[in-house]
C-alpha positions as CSV (number, residue, x, y, z in Angstrom):
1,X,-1.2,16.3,13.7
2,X,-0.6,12.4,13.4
3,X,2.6,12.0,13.2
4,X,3.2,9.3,10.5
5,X,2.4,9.3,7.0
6,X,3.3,6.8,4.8
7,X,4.5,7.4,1.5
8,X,3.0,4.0,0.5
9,X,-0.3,4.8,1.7
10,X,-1.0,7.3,-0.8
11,X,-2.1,7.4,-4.1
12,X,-0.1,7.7,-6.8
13,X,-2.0,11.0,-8.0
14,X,-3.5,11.1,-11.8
15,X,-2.4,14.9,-11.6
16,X,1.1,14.8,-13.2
17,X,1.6,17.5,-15.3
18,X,1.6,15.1,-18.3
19,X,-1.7,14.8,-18.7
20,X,-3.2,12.5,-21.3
21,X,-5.9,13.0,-24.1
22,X,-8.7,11.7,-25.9
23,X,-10.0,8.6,-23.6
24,X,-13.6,8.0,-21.7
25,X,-13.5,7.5,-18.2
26,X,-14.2,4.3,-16.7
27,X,-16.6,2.5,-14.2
28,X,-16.3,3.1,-10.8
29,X,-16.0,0.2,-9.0
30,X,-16.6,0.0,-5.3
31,X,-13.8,-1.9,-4.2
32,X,-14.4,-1.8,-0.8
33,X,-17.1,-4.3,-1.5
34,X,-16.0,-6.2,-4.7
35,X,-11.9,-6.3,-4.4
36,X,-9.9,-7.3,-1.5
37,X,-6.6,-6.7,-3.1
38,X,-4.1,-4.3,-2.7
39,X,-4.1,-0.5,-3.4
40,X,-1.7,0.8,-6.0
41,X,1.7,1.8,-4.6
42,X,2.3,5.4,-4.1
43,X,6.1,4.6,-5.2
44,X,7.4,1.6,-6.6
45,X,10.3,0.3,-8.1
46,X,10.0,-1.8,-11.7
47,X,12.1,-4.5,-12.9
48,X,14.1,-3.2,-15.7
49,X,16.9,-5.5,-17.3
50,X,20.5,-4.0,-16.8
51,X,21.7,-1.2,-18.7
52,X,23.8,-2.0,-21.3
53,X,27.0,0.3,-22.1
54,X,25.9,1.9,-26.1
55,X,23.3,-0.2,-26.3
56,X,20.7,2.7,-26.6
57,X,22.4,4.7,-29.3
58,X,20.8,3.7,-33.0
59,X,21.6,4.8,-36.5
60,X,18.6,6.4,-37.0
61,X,19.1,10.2,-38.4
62,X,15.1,10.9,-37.2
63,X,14.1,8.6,-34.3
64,X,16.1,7.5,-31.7
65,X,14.2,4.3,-31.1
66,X,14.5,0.7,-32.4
67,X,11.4,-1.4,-33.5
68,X,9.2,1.8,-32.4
69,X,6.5,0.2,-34.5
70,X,7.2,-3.5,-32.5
71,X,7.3,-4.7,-36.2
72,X,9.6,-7.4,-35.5
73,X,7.0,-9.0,-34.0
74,X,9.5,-10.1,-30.3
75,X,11.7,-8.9,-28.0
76,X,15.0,-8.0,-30.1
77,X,15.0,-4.4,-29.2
78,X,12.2,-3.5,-26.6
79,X,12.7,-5.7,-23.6
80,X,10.4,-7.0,-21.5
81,X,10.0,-5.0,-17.4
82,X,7.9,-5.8,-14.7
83,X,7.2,-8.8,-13.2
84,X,4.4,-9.8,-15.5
85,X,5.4,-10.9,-19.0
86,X,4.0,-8.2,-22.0
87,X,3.2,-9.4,-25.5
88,X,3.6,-8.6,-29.0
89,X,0.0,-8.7,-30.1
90,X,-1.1,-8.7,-33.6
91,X,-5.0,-8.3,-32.5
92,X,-5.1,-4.3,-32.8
93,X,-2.5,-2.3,-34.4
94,X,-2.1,1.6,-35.1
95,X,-0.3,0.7,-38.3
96,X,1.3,-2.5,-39.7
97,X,0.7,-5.7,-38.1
98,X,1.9,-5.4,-34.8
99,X,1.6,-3.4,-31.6
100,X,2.5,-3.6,-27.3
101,X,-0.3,-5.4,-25.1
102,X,0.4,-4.7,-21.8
103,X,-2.2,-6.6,-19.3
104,X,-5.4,-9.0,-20.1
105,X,-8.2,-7.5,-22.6
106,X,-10.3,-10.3,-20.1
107,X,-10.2,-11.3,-16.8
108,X,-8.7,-11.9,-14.3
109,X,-6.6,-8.7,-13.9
110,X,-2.7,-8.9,-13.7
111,X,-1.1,-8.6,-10.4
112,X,2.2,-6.7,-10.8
113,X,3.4,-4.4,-14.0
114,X,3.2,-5.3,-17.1
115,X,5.5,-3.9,-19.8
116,X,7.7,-3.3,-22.2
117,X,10.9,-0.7,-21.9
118,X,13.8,0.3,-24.0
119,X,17.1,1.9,-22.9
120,X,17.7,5.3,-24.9
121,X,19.5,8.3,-24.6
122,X,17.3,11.7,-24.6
123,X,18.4,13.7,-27.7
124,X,18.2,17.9,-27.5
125,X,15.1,19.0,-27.3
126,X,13.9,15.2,-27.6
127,X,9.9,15.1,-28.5
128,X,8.0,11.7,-27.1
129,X,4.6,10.7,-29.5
130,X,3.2,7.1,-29.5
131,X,-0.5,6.0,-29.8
132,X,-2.0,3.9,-27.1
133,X,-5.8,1.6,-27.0
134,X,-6.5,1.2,-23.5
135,X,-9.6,-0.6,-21.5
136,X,-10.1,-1.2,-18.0
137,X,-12.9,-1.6,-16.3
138,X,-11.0,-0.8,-13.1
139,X,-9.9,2.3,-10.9
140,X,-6.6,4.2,-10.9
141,X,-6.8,3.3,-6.9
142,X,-6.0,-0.2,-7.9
143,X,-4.8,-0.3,-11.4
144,X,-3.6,2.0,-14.2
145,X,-2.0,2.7,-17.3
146,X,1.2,4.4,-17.5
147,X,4.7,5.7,-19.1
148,X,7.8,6.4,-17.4
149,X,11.5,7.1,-17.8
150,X,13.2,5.2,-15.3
151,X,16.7,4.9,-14.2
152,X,19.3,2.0,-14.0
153,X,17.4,0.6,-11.0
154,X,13.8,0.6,-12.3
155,X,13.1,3.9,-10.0
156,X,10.5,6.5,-11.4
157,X,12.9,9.6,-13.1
158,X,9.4,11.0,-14.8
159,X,5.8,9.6,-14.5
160,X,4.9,10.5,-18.0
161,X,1.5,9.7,-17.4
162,X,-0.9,7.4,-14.9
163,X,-4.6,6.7,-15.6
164,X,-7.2,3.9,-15.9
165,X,-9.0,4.6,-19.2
166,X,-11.1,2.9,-22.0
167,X,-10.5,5.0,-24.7
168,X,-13.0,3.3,-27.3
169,X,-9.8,3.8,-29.9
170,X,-6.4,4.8,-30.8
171,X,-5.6,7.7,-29.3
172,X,-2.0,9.6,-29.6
173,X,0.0,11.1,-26.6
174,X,2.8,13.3,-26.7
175,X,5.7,14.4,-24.0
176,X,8.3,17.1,-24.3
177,X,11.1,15.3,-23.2
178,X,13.8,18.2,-23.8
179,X,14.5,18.4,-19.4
180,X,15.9,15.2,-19.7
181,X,18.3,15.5,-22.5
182,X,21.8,13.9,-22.3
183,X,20.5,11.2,-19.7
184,X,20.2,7.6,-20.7
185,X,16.9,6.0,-19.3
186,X,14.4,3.1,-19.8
187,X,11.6,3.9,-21.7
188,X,8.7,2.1,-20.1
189,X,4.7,1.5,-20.9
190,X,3.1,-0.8,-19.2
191,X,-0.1,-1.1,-16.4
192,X,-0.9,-2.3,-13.2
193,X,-2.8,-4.2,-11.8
194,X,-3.7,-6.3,-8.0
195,X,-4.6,-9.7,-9.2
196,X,-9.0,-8.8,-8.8
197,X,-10.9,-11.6,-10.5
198,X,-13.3,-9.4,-11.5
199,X,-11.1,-6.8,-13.1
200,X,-8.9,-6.4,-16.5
201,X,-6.8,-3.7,-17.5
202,X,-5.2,-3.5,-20.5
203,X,-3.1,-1.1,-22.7
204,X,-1.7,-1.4,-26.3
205,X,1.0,0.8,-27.0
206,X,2.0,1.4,-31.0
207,X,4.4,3.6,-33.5
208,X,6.3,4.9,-30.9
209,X,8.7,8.0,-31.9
210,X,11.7,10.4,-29.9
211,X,12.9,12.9,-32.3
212,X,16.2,13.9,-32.5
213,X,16.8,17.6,-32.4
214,X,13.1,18.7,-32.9
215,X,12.5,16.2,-35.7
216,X,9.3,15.2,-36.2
217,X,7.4,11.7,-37.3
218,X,6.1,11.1,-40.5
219,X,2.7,11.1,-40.6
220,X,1.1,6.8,-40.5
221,X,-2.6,6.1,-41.2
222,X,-4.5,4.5,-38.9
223,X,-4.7,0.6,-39.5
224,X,-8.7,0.4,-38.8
225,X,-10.9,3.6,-38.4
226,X,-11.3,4.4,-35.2
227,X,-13.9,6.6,-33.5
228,X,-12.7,10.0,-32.1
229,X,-12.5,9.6,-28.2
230,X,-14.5,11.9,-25.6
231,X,-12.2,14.1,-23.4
232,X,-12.2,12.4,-19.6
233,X,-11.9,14.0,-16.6
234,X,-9.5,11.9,-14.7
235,X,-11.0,9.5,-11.6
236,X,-11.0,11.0,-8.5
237,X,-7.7,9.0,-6.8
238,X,-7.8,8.0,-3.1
239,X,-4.8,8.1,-1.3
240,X,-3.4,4.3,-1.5
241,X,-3.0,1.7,0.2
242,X,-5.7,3.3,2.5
243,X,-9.5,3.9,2.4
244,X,-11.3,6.3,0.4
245,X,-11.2,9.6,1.6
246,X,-14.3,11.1,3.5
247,X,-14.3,14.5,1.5
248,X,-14.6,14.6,-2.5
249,X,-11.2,16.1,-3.6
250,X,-11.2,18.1,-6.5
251,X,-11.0,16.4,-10.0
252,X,-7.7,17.1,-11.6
253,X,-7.7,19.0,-14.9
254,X,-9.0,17.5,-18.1
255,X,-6.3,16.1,-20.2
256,X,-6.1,17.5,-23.3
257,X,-4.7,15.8,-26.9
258,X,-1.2,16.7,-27.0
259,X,-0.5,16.7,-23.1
260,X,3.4,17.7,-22.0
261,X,5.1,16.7,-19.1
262,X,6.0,19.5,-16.7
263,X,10.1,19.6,-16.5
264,X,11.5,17.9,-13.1
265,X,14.7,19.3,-12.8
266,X,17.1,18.4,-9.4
267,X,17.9,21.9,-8.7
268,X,20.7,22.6,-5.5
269,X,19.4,26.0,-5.3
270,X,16.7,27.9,-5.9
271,X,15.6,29.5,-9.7
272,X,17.4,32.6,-9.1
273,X,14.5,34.7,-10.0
274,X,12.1,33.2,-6.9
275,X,12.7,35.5,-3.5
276,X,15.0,33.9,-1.0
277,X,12.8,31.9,1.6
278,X,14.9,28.9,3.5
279,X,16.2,26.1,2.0
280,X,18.9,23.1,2.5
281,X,18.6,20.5,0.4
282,X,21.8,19.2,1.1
283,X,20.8,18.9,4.9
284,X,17.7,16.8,4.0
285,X,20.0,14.3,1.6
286,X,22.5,14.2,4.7
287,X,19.5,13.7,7.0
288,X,18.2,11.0,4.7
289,X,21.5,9.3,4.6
290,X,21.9,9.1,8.2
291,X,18.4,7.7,8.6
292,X,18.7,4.9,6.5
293,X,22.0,3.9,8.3
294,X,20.9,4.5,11.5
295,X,23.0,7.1,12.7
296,X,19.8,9.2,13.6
297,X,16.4,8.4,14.6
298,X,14.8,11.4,15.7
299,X,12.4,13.6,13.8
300,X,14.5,16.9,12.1
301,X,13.7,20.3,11.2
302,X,14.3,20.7,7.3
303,X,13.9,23.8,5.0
304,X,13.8,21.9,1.6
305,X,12.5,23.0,-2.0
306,X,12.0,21.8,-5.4
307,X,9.7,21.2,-8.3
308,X,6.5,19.4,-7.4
309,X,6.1,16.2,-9.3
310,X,2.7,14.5,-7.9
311,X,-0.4,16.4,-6.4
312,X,-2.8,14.2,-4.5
313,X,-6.5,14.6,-3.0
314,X,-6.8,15.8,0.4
315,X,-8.1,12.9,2.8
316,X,-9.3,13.2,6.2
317,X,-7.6,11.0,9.4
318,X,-8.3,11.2,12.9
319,X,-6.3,13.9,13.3
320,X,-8.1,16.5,10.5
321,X,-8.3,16.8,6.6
322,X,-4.6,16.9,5.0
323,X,-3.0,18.0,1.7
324,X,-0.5,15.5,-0.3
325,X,2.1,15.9,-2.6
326,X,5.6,15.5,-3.9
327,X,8.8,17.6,-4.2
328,X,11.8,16.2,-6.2
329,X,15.1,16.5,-4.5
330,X,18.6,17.0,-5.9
331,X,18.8,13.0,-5.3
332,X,15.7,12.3,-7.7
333,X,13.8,11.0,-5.0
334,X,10.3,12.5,-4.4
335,X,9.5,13.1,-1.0
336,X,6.1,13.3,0.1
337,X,4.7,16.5,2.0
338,X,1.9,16.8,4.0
339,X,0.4,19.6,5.3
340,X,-2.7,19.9,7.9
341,X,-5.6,21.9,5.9
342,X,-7.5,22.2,8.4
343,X,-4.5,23.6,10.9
344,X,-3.6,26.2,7.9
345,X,-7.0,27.5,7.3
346,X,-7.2,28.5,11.1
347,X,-4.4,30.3,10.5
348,X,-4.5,34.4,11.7
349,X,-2.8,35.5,8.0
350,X,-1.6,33.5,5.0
351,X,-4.1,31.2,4.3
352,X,-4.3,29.1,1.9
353,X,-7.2,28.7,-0.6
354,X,-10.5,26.9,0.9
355,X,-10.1,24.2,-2.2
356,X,-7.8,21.6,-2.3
357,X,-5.2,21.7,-4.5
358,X,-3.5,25.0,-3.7
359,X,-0.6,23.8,-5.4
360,X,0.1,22.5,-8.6
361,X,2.8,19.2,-10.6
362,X,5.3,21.8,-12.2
363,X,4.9,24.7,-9.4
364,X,8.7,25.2,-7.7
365,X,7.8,25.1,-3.8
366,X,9.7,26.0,-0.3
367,X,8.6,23.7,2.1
368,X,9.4,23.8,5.9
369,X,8.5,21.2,8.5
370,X,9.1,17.9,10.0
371,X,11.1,15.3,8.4
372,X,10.1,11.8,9.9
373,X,11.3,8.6,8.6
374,X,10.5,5.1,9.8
375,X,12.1,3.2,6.6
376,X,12.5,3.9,3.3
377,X,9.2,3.8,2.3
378,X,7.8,5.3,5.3
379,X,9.2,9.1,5.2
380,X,7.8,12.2,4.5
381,X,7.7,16.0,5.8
382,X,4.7,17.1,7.8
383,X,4.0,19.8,10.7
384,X,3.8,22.4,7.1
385,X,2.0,24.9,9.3
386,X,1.7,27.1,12.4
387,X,-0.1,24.4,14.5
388,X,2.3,22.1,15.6
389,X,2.9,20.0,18.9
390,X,4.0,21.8,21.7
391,X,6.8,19.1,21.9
392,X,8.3,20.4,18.5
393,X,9.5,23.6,18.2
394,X,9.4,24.9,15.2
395,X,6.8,26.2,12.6
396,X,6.4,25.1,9.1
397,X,5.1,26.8,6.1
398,X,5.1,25.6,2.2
399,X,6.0,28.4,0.1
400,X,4.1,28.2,-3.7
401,X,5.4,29.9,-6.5
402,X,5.1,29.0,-10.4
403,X,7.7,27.0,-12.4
404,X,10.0,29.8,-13.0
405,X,10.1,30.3,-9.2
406,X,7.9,33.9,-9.6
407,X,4.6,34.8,-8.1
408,X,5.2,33.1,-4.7
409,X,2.6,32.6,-2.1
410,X,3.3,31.9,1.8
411,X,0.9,29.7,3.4
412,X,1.0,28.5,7.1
């Protein structure tokens, strides 16, 4: 297998298990001929102001948030993140007069995030609901739309939702954030973009609402009628900052209205009702810490495990057609995990499906392999199956089970 896989040269996959609702996909564009800008990061840190100690508790008995309907028309309460400026817009609102623009409506496109955040603690059982407008007439290989909760440093804690849409109209999203409760984040919407003169991408973000303790918004008409949007099925993402893939991955699954993200929890052991295949997380932190200050620099045999947090298409290299995707780790970074499809379908018993994905965001996995790491943003785990170099040892399998760590299957 080729030994290095960037965790940069991926895409950031649309398949999180917060799916959203309600939009029409866009254009392809063929950027290989029409955009010579860069890919989309796989991971990416955003510039968030500094947390501020109280600053994120309010007085409000029923939503947590302050200004979630950005009627004070600035930057009081929502702050702006990213290194591209976002605007209080008064040109399309949900209700009142006005509403978050994140991007350009024309173009060019912006290069960098765009956005707006707010610092806020998660209450029990917290419930996220805000109605975006979003147009592009990009590629979520180059440019999307997104939420996140990030922490203190701007570094991803939940990818609420990733996609380059023109919805046609106001369409409403909403994200269980209960798995997060207690912890203070930033609250971010924004997009991305790479600068293409050709391109625009553009997302308005209104009446934005965290209920306390299961509480629930009241009910605001729509400004302007606005047409019902089409269900999309999400763009087929290629791994970024690389070419398109050779093989057609599998679309992910239509978003539905009322999408909810998948809990990401940072678990030291494993759900205690999953059966006891290998795992040291701890080893792969203290791995990863010796790594980065260069105590180590050989490649190391880890047993890790964890929920899955990104799922990506499959893409073909020089050395076969491989499997992507994510595994939080009790640190709250995501490491990547790549396994060898073609190496695993070969393989005498325990194969995995034919299709790729075989594994799902939300599914707890085992996953045993290679642990490489050539900086911080090049690092991942690889060598996932029975065919490995005769100059490493071991033999790696990913373990698959569901979200309550049950109905496991062993693939090598």
């Amino acid at each position: 297998m080729l030994k290095r896989f960037s965790a940069a040269g991926v895409l950031l996959a649309l398949a999180m298990a917060a799916c959203s609702g309600g939009s029409t996909s866009s254009p392809t564009i063929p950027h290989a001929l029409t955009n010579d800008g860069a890919k989309k990061p796989a991971t990416a840190r955003i510039k968030v102001p500094a947390m501020k100690s109280g600053a994120h508790v309010t007085s409000m008995t029923t939503n947590v948030l302050g200004d979630p309907g950005f009627e004070s028309g600035g930057f009081a309460t929502w702050q702006q993140c990213g290194n591209v400026n976002a605007k209080i817009s008064t040109a399309r609102v949900h209700s009142g007069t006005y509403s978050d623009l994140n991007g350009s409506t024309a173009k060019p496109e912006v290069n960098g995030y765009a956005g707006v955040c707010q610092q806020v603690t998660i209450p029990t059982n917290g419930q996220l609901s805000f109605w975006v407008y979003e147009g592009t007439n990009d590629t979520v290989a180059y440019a999307d739309q997104e939420a996140d909760l990030l922490d203190s440093n701007g570094n991803t804690i939940a990818l609420l939702y990733s996609e380059a849409s023109s919805t046609n109209g106001w369409v409403q999203k909403t994200f269980d954030l209960s798995q997060y409760a207690g912890q203070t984040v930033w609250l971010f919407f924004g997009v991305y973009g790479n600068g293409w003169s050709s391109g625009y991408i553009y997302q308005y973000v209104d009446d934005v609402f965290i209920g306390a303790n299961g509480a629930t918004p009241t009910p605001v008409p729509t400004a302007t009628a606005s047409p019902t949007p089409k269900p999309t099925t999400s763009p087929s993402p290629t791994p970024k900052p690389t070419a398109s893939p050779s093989s057609s991955p599998t679309p992910t699954p239509k978003p539905t209205a009322t999408p909810t993200i998948a809990p990401t929890p940072t678990p030291t052991v494993a759900p205690t009702a999953t059966p006891a295949y290998p795992c040291n997380n701890q080893q792969f932190l203290n791995d990863q810490s010796a790594f980065a200050a260069g105590s180590i620099s050989a490649d190391q045999f880890v047993q890790v495990c964890g929920k899955v947090t990104q799922v990506l298409p499959s893409k073909t290299t020089t050395s076969g057609l491989h499997g992507y995707f994510y595994v939080q780790m009790p640190s709250g970074y995501n490491i990547e995990i790549v396994s060898n499809l073609d190496a695993m379908a070969q393989a005498s018993t325990n194969q995995p499906p034919s299709t790729w994905p075989w594994v799902a965001v939300g599914d707890y996995v085992y996953v045993q392999g290679r642990y490489y790491y050539d900086n911080s943003s090049s690092q991942g785990i690889d060598w996932t199956e029975d065919d490995t170099s005769s100059s490493w040892p071991h033999t790696g399998d990913v373990v698959v089970c569901n979200g309550s760590g049950a109905n496991c299957n062993f693939y090598w």
